[in-house]
C-alpha positions in Angstrom: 123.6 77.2 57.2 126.7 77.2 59.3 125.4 80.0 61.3 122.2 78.5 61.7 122.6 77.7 65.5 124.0 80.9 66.4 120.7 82.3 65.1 118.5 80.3 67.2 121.0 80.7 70.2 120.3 84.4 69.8 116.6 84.4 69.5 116.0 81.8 71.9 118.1 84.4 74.5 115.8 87.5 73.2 112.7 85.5 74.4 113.6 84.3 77.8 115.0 87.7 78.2 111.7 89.3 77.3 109.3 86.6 78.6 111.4 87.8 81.9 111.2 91.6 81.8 106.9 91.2 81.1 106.3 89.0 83.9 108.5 91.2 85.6 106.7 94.0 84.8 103.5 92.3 85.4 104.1 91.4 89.2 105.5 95.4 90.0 102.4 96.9 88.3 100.5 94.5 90.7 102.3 95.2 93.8 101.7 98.6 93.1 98.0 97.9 92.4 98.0 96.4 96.2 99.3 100.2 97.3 96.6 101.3 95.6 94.4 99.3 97.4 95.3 100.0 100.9 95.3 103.8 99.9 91.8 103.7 99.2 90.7 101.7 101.6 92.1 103.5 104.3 90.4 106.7 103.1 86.8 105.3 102.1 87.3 104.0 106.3 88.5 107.6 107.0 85.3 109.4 105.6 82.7 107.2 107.6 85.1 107.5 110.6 84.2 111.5 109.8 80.4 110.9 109.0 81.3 112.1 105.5 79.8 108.7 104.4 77.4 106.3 106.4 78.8 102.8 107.4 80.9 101.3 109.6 84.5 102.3 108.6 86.0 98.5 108.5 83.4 97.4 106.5 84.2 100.5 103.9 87.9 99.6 104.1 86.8 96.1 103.0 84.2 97.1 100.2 87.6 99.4 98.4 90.0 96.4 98.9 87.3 94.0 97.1 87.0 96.1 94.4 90.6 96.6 93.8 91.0 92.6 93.8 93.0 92.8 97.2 91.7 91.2 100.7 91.7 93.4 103.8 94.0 91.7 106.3 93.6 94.1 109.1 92.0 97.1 110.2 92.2 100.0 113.5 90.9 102.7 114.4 92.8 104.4 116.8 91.2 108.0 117.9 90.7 109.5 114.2 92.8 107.8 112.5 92.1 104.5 110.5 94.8 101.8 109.8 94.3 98.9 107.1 96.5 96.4 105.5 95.5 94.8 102.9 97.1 91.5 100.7 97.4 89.4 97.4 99.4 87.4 95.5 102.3 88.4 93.4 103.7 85.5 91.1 102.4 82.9 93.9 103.6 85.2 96.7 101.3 86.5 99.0 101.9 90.5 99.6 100.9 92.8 102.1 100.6 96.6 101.6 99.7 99.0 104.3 97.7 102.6 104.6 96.7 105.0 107.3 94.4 107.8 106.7 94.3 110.7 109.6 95.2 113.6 111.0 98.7 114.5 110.2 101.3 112.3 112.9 
């Protein structure tokens, strides 16, 4: 049993290094669920801002974020192009993620 210790040394180290690397894992996959987000929000706001779907094209923005689980911070129409950010929280932290859907700039 002298190596006892050493043992639970070693697996105590393999969990907090692995409880680490999935919560980790957990808060990129959801930032990158925020980029999503603003993405599609920006183009559902795109295709009313072309008649391509009825609606006002803030209110479209806000219906995608919603669904994705983010909140729509902010959103402009400039001429034809329509710019949104939208937020949520990463490990406590709130996180903002922006999209613009046009015309080439």
């Amino acid at each position: 049993m002298a190596g006892a210790p050493l043992v639970v040394g070693a697996l105590a180290a393999v969990a907090l290094v692995g409880s680490t690397a999935v919560v980790g894992a957990g808060a990129a996959a959801r930032a990158q669920q925020l980029g999503h987000a603003a993405d599609a929000a920006a183009l559902a706001a795109g295709d009313v801002l072309l008649g391509w779907s009825a609606g006002e094209p803030c209110a479209a923005a806000e219906r995608l974020a919603a669904a994705h689980g983010a909140s729509l911070g902010d959103c402009r129409v400039e001429a034809s192009t329509v710019i949104v950010v939208v937020s949520g929280v990463v490990l406590g932290i709130r996180v903002e993620r922006s999209a613009r859907a046009g015309p080439p700039a």
